[in-house]
C-alpha positions as CSV (number, residue, x, y, z in Angstrom):
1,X,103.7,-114.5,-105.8
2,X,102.1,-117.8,-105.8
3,X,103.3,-120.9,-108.6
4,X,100.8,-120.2,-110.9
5,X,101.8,-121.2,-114.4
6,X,102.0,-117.5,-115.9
7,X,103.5,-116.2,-112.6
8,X,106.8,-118.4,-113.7
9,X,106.9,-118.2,-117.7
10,X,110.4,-116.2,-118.4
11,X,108.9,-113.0,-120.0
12,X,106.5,-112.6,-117.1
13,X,110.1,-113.4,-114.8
14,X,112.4,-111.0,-117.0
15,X,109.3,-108.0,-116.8
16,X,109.6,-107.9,-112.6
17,X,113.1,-108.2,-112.7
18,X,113.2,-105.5,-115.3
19,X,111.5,-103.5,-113.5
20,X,114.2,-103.5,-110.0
21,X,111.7,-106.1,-108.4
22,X,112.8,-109.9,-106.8
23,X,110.6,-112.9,-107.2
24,X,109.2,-114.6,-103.8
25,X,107.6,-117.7,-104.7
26,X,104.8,-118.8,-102.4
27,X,103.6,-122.0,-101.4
28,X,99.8,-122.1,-103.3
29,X,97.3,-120.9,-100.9
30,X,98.9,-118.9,-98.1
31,X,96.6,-118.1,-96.1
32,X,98.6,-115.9,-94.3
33,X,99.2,-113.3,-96.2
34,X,95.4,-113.5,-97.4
35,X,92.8,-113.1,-94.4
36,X,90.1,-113.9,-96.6
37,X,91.4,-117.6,-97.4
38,X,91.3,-117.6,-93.5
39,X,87.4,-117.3,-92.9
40,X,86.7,-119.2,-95.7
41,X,88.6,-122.3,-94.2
42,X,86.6,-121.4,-90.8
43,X,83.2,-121.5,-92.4
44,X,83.8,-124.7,-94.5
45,X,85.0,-126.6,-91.3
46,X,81.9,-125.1,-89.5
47,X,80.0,-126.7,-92.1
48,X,81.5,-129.9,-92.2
49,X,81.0,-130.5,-88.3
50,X,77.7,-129.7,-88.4
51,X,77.1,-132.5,-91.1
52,X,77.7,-135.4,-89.5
């Protein structure tokens, strides 16, 4: 999961864990593990070099 603020509050923590699951926080935006994040980041930096 990434940080986001309801990802961490204790009853969201205490439901997954609950439920026989472990917490893996991410570092916000990995684009790794979403492809999508990965073409947009292409296309904005086509963008940009072709405003100069």
């Amino acid at each position: 999961m990434n940080n986001t603020a309801f990802h961490q509050g204790k009853a969201m923590q205490k439901m997954i864990k609950n439920a026989g699951h472990t917490l893996f926080y991410l570092r916000p935006y990995y684009t790794d593990l979403n492809p999508v994040e990965k073409q947009r980041a292409h296309a904005k930096q086509m963008r940009r070099s072709t405003h100069c």
